[in-house]
C-alpha positions as CSV (number, residue, x, y, z in Angstrom):
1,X,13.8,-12.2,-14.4
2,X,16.3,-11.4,-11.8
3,X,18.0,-8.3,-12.6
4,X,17.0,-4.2,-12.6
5,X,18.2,-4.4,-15.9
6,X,16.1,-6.7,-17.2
7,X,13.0,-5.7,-15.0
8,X,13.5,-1.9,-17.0
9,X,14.3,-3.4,-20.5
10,X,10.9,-4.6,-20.2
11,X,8.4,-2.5,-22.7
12,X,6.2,-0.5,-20.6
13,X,7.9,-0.9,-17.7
14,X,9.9,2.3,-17.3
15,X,6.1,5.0,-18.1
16,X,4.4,2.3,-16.1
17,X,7.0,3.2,-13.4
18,X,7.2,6.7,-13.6
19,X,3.9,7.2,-13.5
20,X,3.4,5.1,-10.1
21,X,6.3,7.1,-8.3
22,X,4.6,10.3,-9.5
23,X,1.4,9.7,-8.1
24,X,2.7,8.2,-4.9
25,X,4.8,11.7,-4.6
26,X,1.4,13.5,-4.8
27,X,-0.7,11.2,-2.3
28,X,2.3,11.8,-0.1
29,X,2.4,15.8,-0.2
30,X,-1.4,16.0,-0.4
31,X,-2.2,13.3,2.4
32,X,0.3,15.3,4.6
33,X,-0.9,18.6,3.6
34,X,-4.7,18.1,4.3
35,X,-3.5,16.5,8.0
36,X,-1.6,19.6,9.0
37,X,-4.8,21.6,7.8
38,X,-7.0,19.9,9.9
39,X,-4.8,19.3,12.8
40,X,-4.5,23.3,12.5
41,X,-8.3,24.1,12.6
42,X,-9.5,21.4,14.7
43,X,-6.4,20.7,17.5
44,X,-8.3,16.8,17.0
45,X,-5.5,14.0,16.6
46,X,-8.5,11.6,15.8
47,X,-10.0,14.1,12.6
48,X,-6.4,14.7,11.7
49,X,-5.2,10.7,11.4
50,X,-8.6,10.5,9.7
51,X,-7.7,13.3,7.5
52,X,-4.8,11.5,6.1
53,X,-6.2,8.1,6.2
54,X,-9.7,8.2,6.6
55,X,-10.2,7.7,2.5
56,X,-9.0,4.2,3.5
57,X,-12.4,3.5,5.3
58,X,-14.2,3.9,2.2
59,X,-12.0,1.3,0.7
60,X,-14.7,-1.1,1.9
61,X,-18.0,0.7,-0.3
62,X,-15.7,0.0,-3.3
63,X,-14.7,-3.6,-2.6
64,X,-17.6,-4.7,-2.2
65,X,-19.6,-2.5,-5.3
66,X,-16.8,-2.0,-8.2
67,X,-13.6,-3.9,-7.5
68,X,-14.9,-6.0,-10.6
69,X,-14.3,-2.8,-12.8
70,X,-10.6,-4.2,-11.6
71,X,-10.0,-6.4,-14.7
72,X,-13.4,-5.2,-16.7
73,X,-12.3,-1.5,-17.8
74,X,-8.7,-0.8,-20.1
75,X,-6.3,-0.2,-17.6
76,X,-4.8,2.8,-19.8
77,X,-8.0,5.0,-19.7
78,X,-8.8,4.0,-15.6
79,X,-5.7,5.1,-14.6
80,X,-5.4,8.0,-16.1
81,X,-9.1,9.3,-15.0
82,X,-8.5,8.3,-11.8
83,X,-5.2,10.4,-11.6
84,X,-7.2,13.6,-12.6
85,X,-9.8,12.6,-10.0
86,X,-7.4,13.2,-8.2
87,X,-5.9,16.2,-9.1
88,X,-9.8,17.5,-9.0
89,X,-10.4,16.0,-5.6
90,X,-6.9,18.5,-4.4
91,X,-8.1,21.0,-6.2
92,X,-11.2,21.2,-4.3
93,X,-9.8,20.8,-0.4
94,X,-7.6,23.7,-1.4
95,X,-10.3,25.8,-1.4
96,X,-10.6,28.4,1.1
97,X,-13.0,27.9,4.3
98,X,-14.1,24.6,2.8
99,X,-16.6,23.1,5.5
100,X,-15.1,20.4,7.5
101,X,-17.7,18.2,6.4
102,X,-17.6,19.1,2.8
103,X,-13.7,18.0,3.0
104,X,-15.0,14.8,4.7
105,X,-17.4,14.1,1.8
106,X,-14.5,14.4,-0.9
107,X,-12.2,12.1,0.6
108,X,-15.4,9.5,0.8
109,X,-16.0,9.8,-2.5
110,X,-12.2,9.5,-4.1
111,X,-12.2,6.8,-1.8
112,X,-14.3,4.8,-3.2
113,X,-14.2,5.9,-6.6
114,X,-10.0,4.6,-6.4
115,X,-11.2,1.3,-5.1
116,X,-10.7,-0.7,-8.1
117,X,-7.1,1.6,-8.9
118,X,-4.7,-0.9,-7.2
119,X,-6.0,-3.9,-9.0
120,X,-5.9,-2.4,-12.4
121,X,-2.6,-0.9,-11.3
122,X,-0.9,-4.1,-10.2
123,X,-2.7,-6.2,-12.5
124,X,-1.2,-4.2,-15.5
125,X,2.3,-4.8,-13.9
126,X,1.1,-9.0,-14.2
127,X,0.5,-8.2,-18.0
128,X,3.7,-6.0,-18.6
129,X,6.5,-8.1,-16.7
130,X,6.3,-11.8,-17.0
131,X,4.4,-13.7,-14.2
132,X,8.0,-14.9,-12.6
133,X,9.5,-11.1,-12.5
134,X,6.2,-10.0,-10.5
135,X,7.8,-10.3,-7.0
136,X,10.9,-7.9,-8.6
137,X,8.5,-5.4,-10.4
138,X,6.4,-5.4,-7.2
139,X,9.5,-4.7,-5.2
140,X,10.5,-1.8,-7.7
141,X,7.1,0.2,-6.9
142,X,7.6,-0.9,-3.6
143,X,10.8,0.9,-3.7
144,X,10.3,3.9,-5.4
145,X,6.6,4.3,-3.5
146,X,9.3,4.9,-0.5
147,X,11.6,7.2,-2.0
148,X,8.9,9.2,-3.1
149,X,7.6,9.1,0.3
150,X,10.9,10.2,1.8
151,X,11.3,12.8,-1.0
152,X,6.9,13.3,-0.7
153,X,7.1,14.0,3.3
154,X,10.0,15.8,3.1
155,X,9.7,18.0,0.7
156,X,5.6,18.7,1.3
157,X,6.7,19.2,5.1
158,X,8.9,22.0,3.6
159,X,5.6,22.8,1.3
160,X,3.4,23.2,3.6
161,X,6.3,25.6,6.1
162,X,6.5,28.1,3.0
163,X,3.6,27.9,0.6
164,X,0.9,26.8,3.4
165,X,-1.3,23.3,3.3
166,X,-3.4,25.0,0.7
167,X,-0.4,25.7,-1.3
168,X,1.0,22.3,-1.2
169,X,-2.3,20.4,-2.3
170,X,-2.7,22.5,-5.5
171,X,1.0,21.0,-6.3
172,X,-0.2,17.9,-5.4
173,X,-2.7,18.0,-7.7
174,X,-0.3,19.2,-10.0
175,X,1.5,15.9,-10.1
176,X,-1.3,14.2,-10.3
177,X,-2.0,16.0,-14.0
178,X,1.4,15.0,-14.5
179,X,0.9,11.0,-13.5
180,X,-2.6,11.3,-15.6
181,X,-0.5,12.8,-18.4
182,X,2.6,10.0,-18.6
183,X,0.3,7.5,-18.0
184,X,-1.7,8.5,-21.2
185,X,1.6,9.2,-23.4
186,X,3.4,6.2,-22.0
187,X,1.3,3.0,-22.1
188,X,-0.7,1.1,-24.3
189,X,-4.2,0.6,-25.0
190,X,-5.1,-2.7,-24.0
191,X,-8.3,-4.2,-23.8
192,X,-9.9,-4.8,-20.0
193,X,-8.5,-8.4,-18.7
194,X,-11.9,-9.8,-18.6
195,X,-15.8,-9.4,-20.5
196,X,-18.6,-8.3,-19.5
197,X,-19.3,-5.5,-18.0
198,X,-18.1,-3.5,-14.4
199,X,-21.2,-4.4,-11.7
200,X,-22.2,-5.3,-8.1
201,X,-23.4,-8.8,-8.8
202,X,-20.1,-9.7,-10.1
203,X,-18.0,-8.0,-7.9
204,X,-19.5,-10.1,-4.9
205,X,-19.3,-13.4,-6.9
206,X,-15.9,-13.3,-7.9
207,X,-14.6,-12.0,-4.3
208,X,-17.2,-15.1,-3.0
209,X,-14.7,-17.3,-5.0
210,X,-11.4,-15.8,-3.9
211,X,-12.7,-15.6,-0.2
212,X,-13.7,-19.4,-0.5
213,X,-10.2,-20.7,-0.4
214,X,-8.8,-21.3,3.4
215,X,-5.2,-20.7,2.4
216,X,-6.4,-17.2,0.7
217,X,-8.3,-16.0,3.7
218,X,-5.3,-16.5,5.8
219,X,-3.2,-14.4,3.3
220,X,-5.6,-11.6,2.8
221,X,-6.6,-11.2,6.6
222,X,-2.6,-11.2,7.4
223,X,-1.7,-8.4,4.2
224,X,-4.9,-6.5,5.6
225,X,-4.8,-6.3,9.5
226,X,-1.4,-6.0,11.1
227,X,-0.6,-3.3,8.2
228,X,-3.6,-1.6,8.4
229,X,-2.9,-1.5,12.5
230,X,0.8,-0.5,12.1
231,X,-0.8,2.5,9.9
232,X,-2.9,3.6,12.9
233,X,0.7,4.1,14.6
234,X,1.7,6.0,11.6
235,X,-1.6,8.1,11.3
236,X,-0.3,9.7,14.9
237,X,3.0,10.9,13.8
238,X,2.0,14.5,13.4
239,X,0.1,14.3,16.5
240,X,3.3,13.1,18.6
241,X,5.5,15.1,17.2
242,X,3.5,18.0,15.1
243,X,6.7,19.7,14.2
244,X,9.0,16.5,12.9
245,X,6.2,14.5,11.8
246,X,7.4,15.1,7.9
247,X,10.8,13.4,9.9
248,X,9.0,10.3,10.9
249,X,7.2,9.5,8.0
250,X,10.4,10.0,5.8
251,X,12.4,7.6,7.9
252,X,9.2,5.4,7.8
253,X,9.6,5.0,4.5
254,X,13.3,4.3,4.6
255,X,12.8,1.7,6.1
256,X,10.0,0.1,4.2
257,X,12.9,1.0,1.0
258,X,15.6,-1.5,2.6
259,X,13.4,-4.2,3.4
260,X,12.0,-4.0,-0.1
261,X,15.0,-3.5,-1.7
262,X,16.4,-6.6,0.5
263,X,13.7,-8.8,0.0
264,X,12.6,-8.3,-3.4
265,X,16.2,-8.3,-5.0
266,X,18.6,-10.2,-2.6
267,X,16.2,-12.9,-1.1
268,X,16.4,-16.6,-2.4
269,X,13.4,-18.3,-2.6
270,X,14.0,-20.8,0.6
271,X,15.2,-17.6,2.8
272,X,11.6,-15.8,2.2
273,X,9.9,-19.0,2.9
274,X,12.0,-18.6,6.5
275,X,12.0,-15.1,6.4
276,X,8.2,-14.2,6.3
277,X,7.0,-15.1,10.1
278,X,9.9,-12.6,11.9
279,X,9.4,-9.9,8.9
280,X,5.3,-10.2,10.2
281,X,6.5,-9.6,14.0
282,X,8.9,-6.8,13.2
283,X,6.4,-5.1,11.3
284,X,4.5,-4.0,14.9
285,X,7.2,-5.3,17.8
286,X,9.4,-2.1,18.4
287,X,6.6,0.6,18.1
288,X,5.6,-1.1,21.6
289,X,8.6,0.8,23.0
290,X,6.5,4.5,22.0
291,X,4.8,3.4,25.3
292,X,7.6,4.6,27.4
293,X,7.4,7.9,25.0
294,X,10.6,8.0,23.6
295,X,12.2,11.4,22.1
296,X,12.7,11.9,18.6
297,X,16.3,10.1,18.2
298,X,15.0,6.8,19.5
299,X,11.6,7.0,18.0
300,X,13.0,7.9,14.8
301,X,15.2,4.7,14.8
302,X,12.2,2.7,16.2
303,X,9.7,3.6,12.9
304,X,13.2,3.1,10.2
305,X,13.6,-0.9,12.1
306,X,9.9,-1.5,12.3
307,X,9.2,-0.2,8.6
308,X,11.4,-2.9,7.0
309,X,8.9,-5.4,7.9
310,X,6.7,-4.2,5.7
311,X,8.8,-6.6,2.9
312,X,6.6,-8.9,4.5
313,X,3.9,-8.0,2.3
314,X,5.7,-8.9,-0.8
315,X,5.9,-12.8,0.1
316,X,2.1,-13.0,1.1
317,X,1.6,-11.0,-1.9
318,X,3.5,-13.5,-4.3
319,X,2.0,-16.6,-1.9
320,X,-1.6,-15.1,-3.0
321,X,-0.3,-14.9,-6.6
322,X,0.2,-18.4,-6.6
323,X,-2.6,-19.7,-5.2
324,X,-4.8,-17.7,-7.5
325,X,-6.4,-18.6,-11.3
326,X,-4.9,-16.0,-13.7
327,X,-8.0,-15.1,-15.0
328,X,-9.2,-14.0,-11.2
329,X,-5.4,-11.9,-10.3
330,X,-6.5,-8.5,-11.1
331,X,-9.4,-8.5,-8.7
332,X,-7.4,-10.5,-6.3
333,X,-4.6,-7.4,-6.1
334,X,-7.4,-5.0,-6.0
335,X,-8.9,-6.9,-3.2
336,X,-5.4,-6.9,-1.4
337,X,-5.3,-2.9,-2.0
338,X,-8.6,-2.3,-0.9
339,X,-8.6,-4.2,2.0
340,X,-5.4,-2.7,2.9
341,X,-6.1,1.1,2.7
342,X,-9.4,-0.2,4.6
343,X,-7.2,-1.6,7.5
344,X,-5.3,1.5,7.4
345,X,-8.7,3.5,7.9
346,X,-9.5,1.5,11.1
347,X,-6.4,1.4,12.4
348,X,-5.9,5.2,11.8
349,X,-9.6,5.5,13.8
350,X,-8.6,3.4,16.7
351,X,-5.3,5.0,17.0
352,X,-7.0,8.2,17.2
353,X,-9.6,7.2,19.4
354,X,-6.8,5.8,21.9
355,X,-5.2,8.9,21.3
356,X,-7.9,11.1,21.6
357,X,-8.7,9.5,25.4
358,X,-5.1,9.3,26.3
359,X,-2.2,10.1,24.4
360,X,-0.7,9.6,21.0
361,X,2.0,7.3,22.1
362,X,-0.4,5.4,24.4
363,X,-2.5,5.4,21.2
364,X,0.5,4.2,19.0
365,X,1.7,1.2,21.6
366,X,-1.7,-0.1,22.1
367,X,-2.4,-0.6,17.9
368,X,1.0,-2.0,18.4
369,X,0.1,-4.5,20.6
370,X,-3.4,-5.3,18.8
371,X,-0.9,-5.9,15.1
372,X,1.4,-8.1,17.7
373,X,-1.5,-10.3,18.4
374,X,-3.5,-10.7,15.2
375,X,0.3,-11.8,13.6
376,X,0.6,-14.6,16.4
377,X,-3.0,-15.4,16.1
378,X,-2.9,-15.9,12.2
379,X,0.8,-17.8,12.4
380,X,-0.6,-21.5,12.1
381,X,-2.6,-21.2,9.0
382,X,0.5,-19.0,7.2
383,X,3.2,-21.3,8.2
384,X,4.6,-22.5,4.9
385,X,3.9,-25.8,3.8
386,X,7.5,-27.9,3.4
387,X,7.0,-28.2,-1.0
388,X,6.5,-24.4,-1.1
389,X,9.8,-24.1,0.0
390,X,11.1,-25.4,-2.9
391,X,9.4,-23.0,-4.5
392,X,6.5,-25.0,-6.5
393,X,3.3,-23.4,-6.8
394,X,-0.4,-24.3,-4.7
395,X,-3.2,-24.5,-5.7
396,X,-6.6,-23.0,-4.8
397,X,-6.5,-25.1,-1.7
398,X,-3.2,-24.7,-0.5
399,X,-1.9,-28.2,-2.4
400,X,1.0,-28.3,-4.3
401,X,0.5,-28.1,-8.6
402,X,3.2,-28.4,-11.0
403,X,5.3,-25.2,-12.0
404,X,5.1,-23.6,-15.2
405,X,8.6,-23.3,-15.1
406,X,11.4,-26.1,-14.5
407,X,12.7,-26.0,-11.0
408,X,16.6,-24.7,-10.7
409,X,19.3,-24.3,-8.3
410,X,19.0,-20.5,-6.4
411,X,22.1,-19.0,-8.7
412,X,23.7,-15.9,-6.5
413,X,22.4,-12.5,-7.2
414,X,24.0,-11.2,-9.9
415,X,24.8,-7.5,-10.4
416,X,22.3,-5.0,-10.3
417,X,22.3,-2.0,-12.3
């Protein structure tokens, strides 16, 4: 599978889609809602970068309690509860002279409650698209999870100007109703992946077997930290610039859109084996310049550049894939997903905390520096061994296995549509 075309021909694909963008659209407008709102009562760049991110931190309570209900419940009936979750959780921050604390306590709790939501979410997309068209579907989300979060910032910055933050979460929970409502209509019922029953115990086994392989540790601790560091840089936007921060985040995401686009489309199979080190280094490298405190021209430009190494993500994500049983992939994506939105919920805390002592672009080159360093340090046990570049699959420890597929030339790209 090689083609848009063919990726949206797909049964499934195009509600499974829909739905995604949708609720990335309302994440967007309600995480940058419920920022503003606390930036406004509080003055407190650490509570507002927690505000937007903080749900993250409870990323961890989930992974390690009920990311097995990843590939244990039917993927239909989680995701469509967890969209009205929610739209309930939105509902509820909207309400007038909410305590602090008691909009704290919500985000903890959809937190982890949407713990195991990425590896139902992506695990579905490994049942609707076949295993080879995973790196192109994941690409396509990828994609449209940036559009919506160029169209999600600036259009909720524009939400929050004329209808208030209140205003602009009770649309957000709005499309959330409507994600829980195409996601009902759209898909099929399908049985969970896996038997037995959702439950601690086997949420710490099975992450005990994924975390046992060397080669996987190195791919989940590079997907998880640099990001989640990076994010700390992003959870300061409104902070440095309180009145364009809807401006940053947008051209954050067009940036993570072209290296998406790029990578997942255009990129043979021996260019991402090359291309993956510099895409990790990009990721964090220009937002050291925010040191010198650059205006909003140049620190625009510096978030579009840096944001394309985000694609990065995609290879380790499709390097994971292949080092991973089938039967275990559901709970290895929701362990990538959780551990990611954790990362961003330290990194938005140190950020702030830097921030909070100095200054939000002292705050933002400093996490910068800390992503630039864990990438370096993590760069031996990722390099690529030379059979991968042909693009055979590895096992569980890191050695070559046959392909399920026969090996062919890389045919140029053909047209896209």
């Amino acid at each position: 599978m090689r083609t848009y075309r063919e990726l949206f021909r797909t049964p499934e694909f195009t509600p499974f889609f829909a739905a995604a963008s949708v609720q990335t659209a309302a994440q967007t407008a309600t995480g940058l809602a419920l920022g503003t709102l606390v930036y406004a009562r509080t003055g407190s760049p650490l509570l507002s970068a927690l505000a937007m991110f903080g749900p993250s931190l409870a990323q961890v309570a989930g992974a390690l309690t009920l990311l097995s209900a990843a590939d244990r419940l039917p993927p239909r009936a989680a995701l469509t509860a967890l969209a009205l979750l929610s739209a309930g959780a939105a509902c509820v921050q909207a309400v007038p002279g909410l305590p602090l604390w008691a909009a704290f306590a919500v985000l903890l709790v959809m937190g982890v409650a949407a713990s195991p939501g990425g590896g139902v979410r992506y695990g579905l997309l490994n049942e609707i698209v076949p295993r080879e068209g995973f790196l192109l579907g994941r690409s396509v989300l990828n994609m449209a999870g940036g559009a919506m979060q160029i169209c999600g910032f600036a259009v909720g910055g524009a939400l929050v100007a004329v209808f208030s933050a209140r205003g602009t979460l009770l649309i957000g929970a709005a499309l959330y109703v409507g994600a829980a409502a195409v996601t009902r209509l759209g898909l099929t019922a399908r049985p969970a992946r896996a038997t037995g029953r959702p439950s601690v115990r086997e949420t710490w086994r099975t992450n005990a077997s994924l975390w046992s392989s060397t080669p996987r540790r190195y791919v989940f601790l590079a997907l998880w930290v640099p990001n989640g560091l990076v994010v700390g840089c992003e959870s300061l936007y409104v902070a440095y610039a309180p009145g364009h921060a809807g401006l940053l985040f947008a051209g954050g995401a067009l940036g993570m859109l072209a290296g998406d686009t790029l990578v997942g489309r255009f990129v043979t199979t021996r260019w991402r084996a090359r291309l993956g080190a510099p895409l990790r280094l990009l990721l964090a490298a220009p937002y050291l310049l925010f040191a010198l405190g650059p205006g909003l021209p140049l620190a625009l430009a510096v978030v579009v550049v840096a944001s394309v190494g985000f694609a990065a993500s995609l290879l380790l994500q499709e390097r994971l894939l292949a080092l991973t049983p089938q039967e275990l992939s559901g709970q290895a994506l929701g362990l990538i997903s959780s551990g990611m939105l954790a990362m961003q919920g330290v990194g938005a805390a140190v950020a702030g905390g830097i921030a909070q002592l100095t200054s939000p672009a002292t705050g933002m080159a400093a996490v910068a520096g800390l992503s630039v360093a864990v990438t370096l340090a993590l760069a031996p046990g990722l390099r690529t061994p030379a059979e991968a570049d042909g693009g055979r699959l590895l096992g569980g420890d890191g050695s070559p296995r046959a392909s399920r597929t026969p090996r062919t030339a890389h045919p140029a790209p053909e047209e896209t549509t």
